[in-house]
PAZA-949956 format. One record per residue (C-alpha): y negated, z, x negated; residue in one letter. Coordinates in Angstrom, 2 decimals. Last residue first. Example, Ala and Ser with C-alpha at 12.3 -4.5 7.8 and 13.67 -1.06 7.14 Angstrom:
<bakes>
        c2        c3        c1   res
      1.06      7.14    -13.67     s
      4.50      7.80    -12.30     a
</bakes>
This chain:
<bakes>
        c2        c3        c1   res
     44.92    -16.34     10.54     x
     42.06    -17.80      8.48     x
     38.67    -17.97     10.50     x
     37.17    -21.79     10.96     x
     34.76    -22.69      8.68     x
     31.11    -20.97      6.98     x
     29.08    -23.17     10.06     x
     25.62    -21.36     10.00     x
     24.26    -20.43     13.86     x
     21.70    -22.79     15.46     x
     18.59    -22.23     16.59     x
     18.29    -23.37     20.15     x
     19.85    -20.31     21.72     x
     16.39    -18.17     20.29     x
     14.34    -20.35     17.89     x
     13.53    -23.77     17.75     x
     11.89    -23.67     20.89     x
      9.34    -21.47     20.48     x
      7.39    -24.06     18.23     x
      9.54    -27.09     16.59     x
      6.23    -27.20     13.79     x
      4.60    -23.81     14.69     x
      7.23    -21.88     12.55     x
     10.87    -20.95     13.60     x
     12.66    -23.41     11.57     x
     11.73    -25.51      9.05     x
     13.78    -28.93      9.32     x
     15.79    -30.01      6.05     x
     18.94    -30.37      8.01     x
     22.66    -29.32      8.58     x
     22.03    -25.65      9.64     x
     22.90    -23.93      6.11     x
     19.10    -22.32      5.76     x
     18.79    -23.52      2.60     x
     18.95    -27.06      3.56     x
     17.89    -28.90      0.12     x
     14.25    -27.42      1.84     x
     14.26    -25.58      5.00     x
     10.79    -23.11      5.43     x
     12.00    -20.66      7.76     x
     14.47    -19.34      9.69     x
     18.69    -18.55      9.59     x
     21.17    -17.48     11.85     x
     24.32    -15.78     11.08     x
     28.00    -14.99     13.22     x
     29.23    -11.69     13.09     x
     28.67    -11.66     17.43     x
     26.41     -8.67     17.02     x
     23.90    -10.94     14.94     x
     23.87    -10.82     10.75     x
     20.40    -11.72     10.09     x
     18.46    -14.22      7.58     x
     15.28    -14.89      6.64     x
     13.62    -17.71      4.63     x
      9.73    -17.95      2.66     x
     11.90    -18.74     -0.39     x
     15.12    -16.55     -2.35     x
     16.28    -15.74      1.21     x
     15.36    -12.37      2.98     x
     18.21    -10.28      4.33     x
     18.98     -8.67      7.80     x
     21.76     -6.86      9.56     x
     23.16     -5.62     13.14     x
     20.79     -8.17     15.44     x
     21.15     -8.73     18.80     x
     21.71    -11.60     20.84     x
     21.74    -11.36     25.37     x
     19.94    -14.68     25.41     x
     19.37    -16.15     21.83     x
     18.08    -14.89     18.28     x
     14.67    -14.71     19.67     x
     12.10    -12.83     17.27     x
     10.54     -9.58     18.27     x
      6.85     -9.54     19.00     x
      4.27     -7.49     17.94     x
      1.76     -6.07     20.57     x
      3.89     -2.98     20.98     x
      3.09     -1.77     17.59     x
      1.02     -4.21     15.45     x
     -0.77     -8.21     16.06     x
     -3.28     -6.84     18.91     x
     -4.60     -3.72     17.10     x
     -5.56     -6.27     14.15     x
     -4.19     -7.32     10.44     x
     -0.39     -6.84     11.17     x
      0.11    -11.00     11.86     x
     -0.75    -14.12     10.68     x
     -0.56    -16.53     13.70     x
      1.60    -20.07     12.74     x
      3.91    -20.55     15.67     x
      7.19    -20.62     16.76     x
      8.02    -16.66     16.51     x
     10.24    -16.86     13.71     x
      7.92    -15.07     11.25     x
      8.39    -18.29      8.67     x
      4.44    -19.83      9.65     x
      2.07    -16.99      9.78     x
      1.62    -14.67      6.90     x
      2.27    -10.97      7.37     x
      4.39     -9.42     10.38     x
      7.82     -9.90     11.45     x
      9.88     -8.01     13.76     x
     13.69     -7.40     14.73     x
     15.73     -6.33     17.61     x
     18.99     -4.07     17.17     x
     17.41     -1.26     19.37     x
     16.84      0.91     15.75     x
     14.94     -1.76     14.37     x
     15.62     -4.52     11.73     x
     12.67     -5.35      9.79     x
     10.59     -8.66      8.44     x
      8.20     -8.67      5.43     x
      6.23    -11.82      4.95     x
      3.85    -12.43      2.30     x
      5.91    -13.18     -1.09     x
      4.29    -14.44     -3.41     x
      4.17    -17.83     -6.24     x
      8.24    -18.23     -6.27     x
      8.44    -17.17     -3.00     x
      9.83    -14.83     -0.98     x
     10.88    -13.74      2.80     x
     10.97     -9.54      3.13     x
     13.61     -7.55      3.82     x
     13.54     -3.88      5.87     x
     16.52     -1.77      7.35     x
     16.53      0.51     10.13     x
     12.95      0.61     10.96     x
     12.06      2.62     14.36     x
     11.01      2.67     17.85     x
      9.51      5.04     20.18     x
      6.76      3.33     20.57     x
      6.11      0.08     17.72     x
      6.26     -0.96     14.45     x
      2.82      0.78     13.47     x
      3.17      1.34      9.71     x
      2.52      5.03      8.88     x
     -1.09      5.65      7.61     x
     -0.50      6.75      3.52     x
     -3.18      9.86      3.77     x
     -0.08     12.39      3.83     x
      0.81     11.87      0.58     x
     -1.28      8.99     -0.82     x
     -4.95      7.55      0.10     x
     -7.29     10.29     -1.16     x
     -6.47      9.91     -4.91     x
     -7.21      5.49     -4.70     x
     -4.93      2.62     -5.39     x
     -2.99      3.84     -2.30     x
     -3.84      1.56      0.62     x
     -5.55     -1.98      0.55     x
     -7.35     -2.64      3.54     x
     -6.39     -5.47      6.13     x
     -6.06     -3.69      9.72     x
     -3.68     -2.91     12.01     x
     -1.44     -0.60      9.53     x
      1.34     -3.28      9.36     x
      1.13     -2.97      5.20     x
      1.53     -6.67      5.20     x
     -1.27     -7.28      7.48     x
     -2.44    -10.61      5.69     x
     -3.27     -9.00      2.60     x
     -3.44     -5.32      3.02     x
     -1.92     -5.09     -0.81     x
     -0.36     -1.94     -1.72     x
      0.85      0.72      0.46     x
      3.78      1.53      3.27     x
      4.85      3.70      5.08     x
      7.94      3.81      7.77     x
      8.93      6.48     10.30     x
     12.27      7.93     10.72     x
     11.55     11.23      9.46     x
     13.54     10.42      6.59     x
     11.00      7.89      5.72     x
     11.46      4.00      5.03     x
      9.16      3.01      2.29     x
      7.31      0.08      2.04     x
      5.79     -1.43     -0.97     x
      2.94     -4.17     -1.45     x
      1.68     -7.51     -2.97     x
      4.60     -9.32     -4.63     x
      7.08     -7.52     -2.98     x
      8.69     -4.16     -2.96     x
     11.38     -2.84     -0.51     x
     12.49      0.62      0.25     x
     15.11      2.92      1.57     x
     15.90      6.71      2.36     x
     12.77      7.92      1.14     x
     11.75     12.23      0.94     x
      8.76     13.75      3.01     x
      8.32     17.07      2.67     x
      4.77     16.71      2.88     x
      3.83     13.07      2.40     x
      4.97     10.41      0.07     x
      3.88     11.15     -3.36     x
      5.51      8.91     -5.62     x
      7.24     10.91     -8.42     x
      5.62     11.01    -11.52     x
      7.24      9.13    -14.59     x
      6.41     10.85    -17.60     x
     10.29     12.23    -17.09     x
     11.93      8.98    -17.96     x
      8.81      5.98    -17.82     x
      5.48      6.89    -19.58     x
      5.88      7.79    -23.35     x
      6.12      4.64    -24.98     x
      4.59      1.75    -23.57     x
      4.91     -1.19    -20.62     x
      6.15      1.25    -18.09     x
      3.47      1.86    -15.87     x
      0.20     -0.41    -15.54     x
     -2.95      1.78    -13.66     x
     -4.06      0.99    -10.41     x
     -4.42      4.14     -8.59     x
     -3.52      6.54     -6.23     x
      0.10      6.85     -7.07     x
      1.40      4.57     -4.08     x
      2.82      1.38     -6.80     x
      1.32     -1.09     -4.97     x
     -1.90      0.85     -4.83     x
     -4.13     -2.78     -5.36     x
     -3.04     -3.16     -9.02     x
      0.11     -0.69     -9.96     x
      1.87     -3.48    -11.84     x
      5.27     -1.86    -13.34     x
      5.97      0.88    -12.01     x
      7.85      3.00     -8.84     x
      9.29      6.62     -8.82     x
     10.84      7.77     -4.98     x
     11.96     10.91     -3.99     x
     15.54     10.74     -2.25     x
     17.14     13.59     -4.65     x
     19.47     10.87     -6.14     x
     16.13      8.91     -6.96     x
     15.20      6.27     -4.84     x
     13.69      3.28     -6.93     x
     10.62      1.05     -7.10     x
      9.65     -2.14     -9.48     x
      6.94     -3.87     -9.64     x
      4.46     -7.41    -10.12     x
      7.52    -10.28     -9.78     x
      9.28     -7.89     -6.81     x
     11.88     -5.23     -7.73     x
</bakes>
């Protein structure tokens, strides 16, 4: 669920969304309100039409948009094309209209040959406009609003040929680091589980909520590239019991 909507996977792996369908956020090909009367959530409900025999195997909402993770392996997503968020290469919304769902959703452009394991995005309490994703090679990749990607700078990315696919950077956990798990934080943060178990945090760094012993942001424009990669520290939860 984001502030504006809410989507689920059915135990048949078809999706239902509603709530605030402004902008295609919901993927029925329109903009209509869902859920807020009688008669339209249970069986009124219509699936979310995702593509010929296409079924979901995970998803994430936020405030603008909705991605779906594919069993084909490939990722769509619809909504808001606000600062790239739908990683299509361009900034048009997709899915408030008939001819832009099913097979007329573009598939998100993460990359050749690669694919989206698991998805998160960073939040706010006024949007959320960053979605990050864990690939299949253990790397990761931000696109949306520039600033908490944790590339070191402040470029928006997903709204042009040269910010998607290929052309889209991973972040730098640290020389030989890979990634096995990822999680937004409750504020413009993210957070992955590397293959050494230990955690690293980026972002905006308030009251220290990204556990490093400071209020500095982290991968943003402000420490640049070098606050990432070996430089960005890993969270201190103790020693390990015996």
């Amino acid at each position: 669920c984001s502030a504006a909507h809410c989507c689920a996977i059915a135990n048949d792996k078809r999706l239902k969304c509603w709530g605030h369908g402004s902008v295609g956020r919901t993927g029925y090909g329109d903009a209509l309100i869902r859920g807020d009367a009688n008669g339209q959530m249970g069986d009124c409900l219509p699936y979310v039409n995702l593509g010929i025999n296409r079924t979901a195997q995970t998803a994430i909402t936020n405030g603008a948009a909705s991605c779906v993770l594919l069993d084909n392996g490939k990722t769509r997503c619809f909504g808001h094309g606000l600062y790239g968020l739908l990683l299509t290469g361009g900034t048009t919304d997709i899915g408030d209209s008939a001819t832009e769902i099913g097979d007329n959703f573009p598939y998100a452009n993460i990359g050749t040959n690669r694919s989206i394991v698991q998805f998160t995005h960073s939040a706010s309490m006024q949007s959320q406009l960053t979605n990050c994703a864990l690939l299949d090679d253990g790397t990761v990749k931000c696109w949306g609003i520039g600033g908490t990607q944790g590339l070191g700078d402040n470029i928006t990315r997903g709204i042009s040929a040269s910010t998607v696919g290929d052309c889209l950077p991973t972040v730098n956990f640290g020389i030989g680091r890979t990634a096995k798990l990822i999680t937004g934080t409750s504020y413009y943060g993210t957070c992955v589980i590397m293959d050494t178990d230990q955690a690293k945090c980026w972002g905006i760094n308030t009251r220290g909520r990204l556990g490093i012993g400071d209020t500095l942001a982290r991968g943003g424009a402000n420490l640049g590239p070098d606050g990432m990669g070996d430089n960005l520290p890993a969270i201190n939860l103790g020693e390990a019991p015996y």
